[in-house]
C-alpha positions as CSV (number, residue, x, y, z in Angstrom):
1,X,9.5,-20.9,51.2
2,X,7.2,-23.9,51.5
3,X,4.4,-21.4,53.1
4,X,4.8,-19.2,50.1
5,X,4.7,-22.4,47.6
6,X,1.3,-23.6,49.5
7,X,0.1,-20.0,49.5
8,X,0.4,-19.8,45.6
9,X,-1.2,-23.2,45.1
10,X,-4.1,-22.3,47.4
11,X,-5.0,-18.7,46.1
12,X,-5.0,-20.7,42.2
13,X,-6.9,-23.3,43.1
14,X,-9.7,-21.1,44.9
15,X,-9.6,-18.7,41.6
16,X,-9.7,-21.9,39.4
17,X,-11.2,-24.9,39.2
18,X,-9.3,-26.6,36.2
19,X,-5.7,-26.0,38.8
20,X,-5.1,-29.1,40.8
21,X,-2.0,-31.3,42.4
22,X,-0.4,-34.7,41.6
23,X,1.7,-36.4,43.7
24,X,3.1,-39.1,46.3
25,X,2.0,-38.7,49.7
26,X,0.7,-35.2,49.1
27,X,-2.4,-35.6,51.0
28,X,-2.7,-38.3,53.2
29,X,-4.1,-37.5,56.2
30,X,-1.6,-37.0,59.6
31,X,1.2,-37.2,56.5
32,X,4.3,-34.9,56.0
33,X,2.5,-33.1,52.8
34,X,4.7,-34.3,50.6
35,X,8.8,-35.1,50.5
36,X,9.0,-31.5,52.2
37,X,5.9,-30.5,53.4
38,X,4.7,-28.1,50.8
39,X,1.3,-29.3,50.2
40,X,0.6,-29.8,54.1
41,X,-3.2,-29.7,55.0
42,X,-3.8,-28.5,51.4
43,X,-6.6,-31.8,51.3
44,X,-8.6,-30.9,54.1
45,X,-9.6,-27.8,52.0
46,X,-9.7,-29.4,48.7
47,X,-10.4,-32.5,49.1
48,X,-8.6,-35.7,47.4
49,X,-10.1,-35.0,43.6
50,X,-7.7,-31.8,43.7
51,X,-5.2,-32.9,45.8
52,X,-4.3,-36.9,44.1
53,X,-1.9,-38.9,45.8
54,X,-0.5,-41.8,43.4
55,X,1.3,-44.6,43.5
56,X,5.2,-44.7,43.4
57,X,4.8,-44.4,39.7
58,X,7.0,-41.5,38.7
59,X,6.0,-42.1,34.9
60,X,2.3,-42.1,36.1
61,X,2.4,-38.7,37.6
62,X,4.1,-37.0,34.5
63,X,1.8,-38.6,32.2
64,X,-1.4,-38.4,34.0
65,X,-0.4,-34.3,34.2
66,X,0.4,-34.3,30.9
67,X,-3.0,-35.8,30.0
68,X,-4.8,-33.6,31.8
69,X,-2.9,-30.2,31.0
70,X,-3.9,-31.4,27.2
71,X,-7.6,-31.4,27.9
72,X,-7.6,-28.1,29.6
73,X,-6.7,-28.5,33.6
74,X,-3.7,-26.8,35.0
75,X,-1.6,-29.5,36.8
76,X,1.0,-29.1,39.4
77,X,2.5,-32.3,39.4
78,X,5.5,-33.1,42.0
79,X,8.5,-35.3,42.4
80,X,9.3,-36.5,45.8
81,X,12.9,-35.5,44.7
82,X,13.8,-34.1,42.0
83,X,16.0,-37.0,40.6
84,X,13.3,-39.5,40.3
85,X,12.1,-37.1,37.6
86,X,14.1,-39.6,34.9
87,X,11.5,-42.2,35.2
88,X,9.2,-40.0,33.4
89,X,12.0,-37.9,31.2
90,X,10.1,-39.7,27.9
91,X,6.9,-37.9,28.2
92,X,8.5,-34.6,29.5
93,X,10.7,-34.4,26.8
94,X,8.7,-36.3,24.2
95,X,5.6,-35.3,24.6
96,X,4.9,-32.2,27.2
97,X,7.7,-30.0,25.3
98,X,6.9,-31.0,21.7
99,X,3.0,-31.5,21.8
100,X,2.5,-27.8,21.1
101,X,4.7,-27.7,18.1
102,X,3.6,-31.3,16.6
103,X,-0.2,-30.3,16.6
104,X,0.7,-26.8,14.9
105,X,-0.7,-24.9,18.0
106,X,-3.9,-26.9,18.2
107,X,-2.8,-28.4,21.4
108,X,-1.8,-26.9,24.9
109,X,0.1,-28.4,27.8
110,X,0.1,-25.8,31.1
111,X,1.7,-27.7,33.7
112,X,3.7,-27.2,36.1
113,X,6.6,-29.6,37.3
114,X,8.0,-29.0,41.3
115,X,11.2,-30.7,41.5
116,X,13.2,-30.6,44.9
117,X,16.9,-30.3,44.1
118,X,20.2,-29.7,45.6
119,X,22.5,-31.8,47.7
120,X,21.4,-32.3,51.8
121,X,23.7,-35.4,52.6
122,X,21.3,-37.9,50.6
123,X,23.7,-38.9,48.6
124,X,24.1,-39.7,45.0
125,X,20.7,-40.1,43.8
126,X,19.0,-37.8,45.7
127,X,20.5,-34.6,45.5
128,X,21.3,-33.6,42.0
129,X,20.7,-30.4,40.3
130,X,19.1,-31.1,37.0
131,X,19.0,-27.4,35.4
132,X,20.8,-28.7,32.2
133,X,18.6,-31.6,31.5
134,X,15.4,-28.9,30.6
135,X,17.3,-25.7,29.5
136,X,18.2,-28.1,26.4
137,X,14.6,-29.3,25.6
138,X,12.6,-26.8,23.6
139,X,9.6,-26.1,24.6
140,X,10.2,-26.2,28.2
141,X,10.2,-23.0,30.5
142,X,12.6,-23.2,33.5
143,X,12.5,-21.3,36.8
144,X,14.2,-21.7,39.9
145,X,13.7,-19.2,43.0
146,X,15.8,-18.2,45.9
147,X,13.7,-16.7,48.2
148,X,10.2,-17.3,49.7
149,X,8.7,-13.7,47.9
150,X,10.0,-15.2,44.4
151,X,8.6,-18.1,45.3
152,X,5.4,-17.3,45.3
153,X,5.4,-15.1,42.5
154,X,6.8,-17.2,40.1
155,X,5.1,-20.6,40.9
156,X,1.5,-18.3,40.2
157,X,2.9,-17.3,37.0
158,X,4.1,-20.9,36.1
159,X,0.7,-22.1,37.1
160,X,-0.9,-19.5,34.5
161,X,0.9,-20.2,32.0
162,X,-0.1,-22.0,28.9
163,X,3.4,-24.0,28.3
164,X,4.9,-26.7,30.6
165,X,7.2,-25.5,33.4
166,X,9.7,-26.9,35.2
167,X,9.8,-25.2,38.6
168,X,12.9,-26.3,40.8
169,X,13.1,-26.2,44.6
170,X,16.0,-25.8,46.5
171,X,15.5,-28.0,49.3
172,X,17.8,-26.2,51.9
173,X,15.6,-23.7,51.1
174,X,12.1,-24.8,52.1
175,X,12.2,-24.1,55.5
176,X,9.2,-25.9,56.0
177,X,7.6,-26.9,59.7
178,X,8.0,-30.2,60.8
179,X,10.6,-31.2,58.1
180,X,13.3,-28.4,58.3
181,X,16.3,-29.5,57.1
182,X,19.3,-29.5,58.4
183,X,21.4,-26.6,57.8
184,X,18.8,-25.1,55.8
185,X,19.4,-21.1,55.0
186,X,16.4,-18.8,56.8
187,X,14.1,-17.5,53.6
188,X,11.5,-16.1,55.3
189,X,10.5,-12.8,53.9
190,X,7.3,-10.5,53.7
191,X,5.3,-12.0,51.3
192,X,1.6,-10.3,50.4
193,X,-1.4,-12.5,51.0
194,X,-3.0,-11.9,47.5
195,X,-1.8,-12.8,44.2
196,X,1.2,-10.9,42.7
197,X,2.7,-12.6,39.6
198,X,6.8,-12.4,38.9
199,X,7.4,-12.2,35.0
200,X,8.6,-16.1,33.6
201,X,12.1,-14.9,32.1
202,X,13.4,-12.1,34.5
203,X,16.8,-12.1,36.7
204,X,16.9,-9.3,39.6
205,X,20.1,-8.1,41.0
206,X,20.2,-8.6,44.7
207,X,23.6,-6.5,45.2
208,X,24.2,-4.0,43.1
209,X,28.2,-3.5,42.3
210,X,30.6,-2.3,39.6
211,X,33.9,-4.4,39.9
212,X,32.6,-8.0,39.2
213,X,29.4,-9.3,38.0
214,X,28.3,-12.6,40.1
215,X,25.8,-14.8,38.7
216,X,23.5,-17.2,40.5
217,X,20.8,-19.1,41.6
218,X,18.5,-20.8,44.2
219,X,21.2,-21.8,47.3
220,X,24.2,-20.2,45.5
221,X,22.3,-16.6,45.5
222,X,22.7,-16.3,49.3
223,X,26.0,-17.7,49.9
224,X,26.9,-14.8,46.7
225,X,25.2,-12.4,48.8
226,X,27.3,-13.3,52.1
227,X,30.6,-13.5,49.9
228,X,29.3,-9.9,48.2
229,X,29.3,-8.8,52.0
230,X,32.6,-9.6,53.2
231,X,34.2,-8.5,49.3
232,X,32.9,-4.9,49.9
233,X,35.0,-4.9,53.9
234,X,38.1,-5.0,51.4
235,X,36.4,-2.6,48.9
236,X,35.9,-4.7,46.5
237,X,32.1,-4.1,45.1
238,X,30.6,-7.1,43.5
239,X,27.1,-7.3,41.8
240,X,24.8,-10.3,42.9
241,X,22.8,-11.7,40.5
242,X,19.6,-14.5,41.0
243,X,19.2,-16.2,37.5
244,X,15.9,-17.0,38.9
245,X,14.7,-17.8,35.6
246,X,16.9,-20.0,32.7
247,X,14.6,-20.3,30.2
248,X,13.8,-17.8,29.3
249,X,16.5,-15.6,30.2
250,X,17.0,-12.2,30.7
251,X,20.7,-12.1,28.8
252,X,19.8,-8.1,28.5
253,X,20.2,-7.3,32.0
254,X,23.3,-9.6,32.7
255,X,24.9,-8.4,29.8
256,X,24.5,-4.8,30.6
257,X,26.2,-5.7,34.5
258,X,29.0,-7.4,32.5
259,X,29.1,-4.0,30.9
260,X,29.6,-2.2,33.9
261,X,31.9,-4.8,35.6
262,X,34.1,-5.9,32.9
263,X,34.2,-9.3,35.4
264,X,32.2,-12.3,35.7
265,X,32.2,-15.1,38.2
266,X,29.5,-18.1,37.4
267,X,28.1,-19.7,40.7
268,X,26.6,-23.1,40.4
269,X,25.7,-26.1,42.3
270,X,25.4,-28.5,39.4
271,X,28.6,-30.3,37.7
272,X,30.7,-27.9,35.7
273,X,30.6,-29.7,32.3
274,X,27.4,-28.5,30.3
275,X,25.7,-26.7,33.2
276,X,24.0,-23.0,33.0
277,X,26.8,-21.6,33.7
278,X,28.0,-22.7,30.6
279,X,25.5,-21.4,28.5
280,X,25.6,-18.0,29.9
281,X,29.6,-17.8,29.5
282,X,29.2,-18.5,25.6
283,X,26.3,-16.4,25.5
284,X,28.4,-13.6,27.1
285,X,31.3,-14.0,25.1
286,X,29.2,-13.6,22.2
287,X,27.4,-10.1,22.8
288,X,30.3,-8.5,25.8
289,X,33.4,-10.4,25.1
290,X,35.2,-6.8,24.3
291,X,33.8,-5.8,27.6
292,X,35.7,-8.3,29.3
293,X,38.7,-7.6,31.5
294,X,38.9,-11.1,32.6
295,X,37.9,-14.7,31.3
296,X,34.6,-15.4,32.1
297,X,35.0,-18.2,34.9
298,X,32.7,-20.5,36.8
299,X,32.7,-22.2,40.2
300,X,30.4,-25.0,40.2
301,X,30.4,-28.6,41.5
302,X,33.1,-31.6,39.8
303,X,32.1,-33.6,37.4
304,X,31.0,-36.3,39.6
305,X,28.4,-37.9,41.5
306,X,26.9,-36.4,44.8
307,X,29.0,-37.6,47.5
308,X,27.2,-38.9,50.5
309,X,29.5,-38.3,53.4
310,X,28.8,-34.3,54.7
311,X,32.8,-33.4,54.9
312,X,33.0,-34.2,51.1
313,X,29.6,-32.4,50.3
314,X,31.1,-29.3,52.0
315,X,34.1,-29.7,49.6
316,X,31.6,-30.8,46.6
317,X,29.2,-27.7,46.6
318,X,30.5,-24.0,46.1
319,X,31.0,-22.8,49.6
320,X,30.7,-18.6,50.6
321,X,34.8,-18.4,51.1
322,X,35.6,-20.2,47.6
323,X,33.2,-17.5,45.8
324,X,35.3,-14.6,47.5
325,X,38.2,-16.2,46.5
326,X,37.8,-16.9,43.1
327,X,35.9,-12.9,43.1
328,X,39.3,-11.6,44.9
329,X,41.3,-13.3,42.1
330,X,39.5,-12.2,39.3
331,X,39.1,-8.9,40.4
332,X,43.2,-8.6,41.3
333,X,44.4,-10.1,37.7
């Protein structure tokens, strides 16, 4: 997934010379490319005007993107991990999201944001899942893929689009060379050279089913997918979802599964309280709730920090056998 990432980035900043990357470390010569490798050897094609590495300056970053998306360029700005995002929450939230509406159209801000997310035994403050914090801020877009071919497609549509975008990263999911992580899941996938766009706002079902409805994204799609697996061994058909996009969201197409499955399981890595998951389950019981067989339930992580220690991570994040279990019990009320 980090080839397809790089691959986007290149093929927009070829086509266009306003697109260009801010970041730590993202260019330094013999360096990593960044916290995961994403932007590797991206400078020795673009040079360091296009490809800035900053100081530790979290705040600088955002507001230096921000800046420039208002004066026409197309930032990709990106945060070693995805928690140090906070340091510059005021000018995402105050002044990326809003600046559209507060200068009655006047004023633009197409940026992009690449957060890595997710826990990978780093403990508390780097390994969060921050969904929430931007589905709730209008004016933000949100977009997390799963796989490599998604990847790609989205992150060129984020980069062409005229609002800011929060694009998160799962960082089991990278894959990349040189920095693979441990126990990361294999997302390599055919993924065309040129430039294919994947519509901001659309969900695709990976498993098609008709006794449950299971809704996910980025890490949580594949272990749904390996728990969708072993369900259908005891003929039990569940359909996979990949919320790849929150915001927007396609509510039309999940509410038409729930139609057809009278069942829904939420999948999540962040904390239960006031996640995505959330938000879909009132949405749901709003438009299909005399659909629904079953209350609509979610599995996502407790309400509390990321633990550190790898036995309690295993326990923390949603693993493939809890999914099936929670599916089996829904399925057998």
């Amino acid at each position: 997934m980090a080839e397809a990432l790089r691959d986007a980035m290149v093929l927009a900043m070829r086509r266009d010379p306003s697109v260009f990357l801010i970041g730590e470390d993202i260019g330094i010569k013999n360096g990593f490319g960044g916290g995961f490798s994403v932007t590797l050897g991206l400078s020795d094609e673009f040079g360091h005007d296009r490809i800035m590495d900053t100081p530790i300056s979290e705040a600088a970053i955002i507001g230096g993107a921000i800046g420039a998306a208002m004066v026409g360029m197309r930032p990709v700005a990106e945060m070693q991990y995805g928690d140090f995002v906070l340091c510059g929450m005021d000018q995402i939230v105050n002044q990326a999201a809003k600046m559209h509406y507060m200068t009655n159209g006047q004023v633009s801000v197409p940026m992009v944001l690449r957060l890595p997310v997710g826990a990978t035994t780093r403990g508390a403050q780097h390994g969060q899942s921050s969904e929430a914090w931007f589905m709730h801020t209008p004016g933000l877009k949100v977009v997390c893929p799963s796989n490599s071919y998604d990847a790609k497609g989205l992150l060129l549509s984020a980069i062409w689009d005229n609002n800011p975008v929060v694009f998160l990263e799962h960082k089991l999911l990278y894959g990349a060379k040189g920095r693979k992580e441990k126990s990361a899941v294999n997302t390599t996938a055919m993924v065309p050279e040129e430039e294919y766009e994947i519509p901001l706002g659309s969900v695709e079902i990976k498993h098609p089913g008709t006794d449950i409805t299971i809704l996910a994204n980025m890490l949580m799609v594949h272990r749904s997918m390996t728990a969708a697996e072993e369900l259908e061994k005891e003929g039990i058909s569940a359909e996979v979802i990949d919320v790849r996009s929150l915001v927007p969201m396609d509510m039309e197409t999940i509410i038409e599964s729930v139609k057809k499955t009278s069942r829904v399981l939420i999948v999540e890595e962040d904390n239960r309280t006031g996640g995505w998951g959330a938000e879909i389950a009132a949405r749901v019981a709003e438009e299909a709730f005399y659909y629904l067989d079953t209350p609509v339930t979610r599995l996502a992580a407790p309400d509390t920090p990321v633990p550190y220690s790898p036995t309690l991570e295993g326990i923390y994040v949603p693993e493939t056998k809890r999914i099936m279990e929670e599916a089996q019990r829904l399925v057998r009320m």
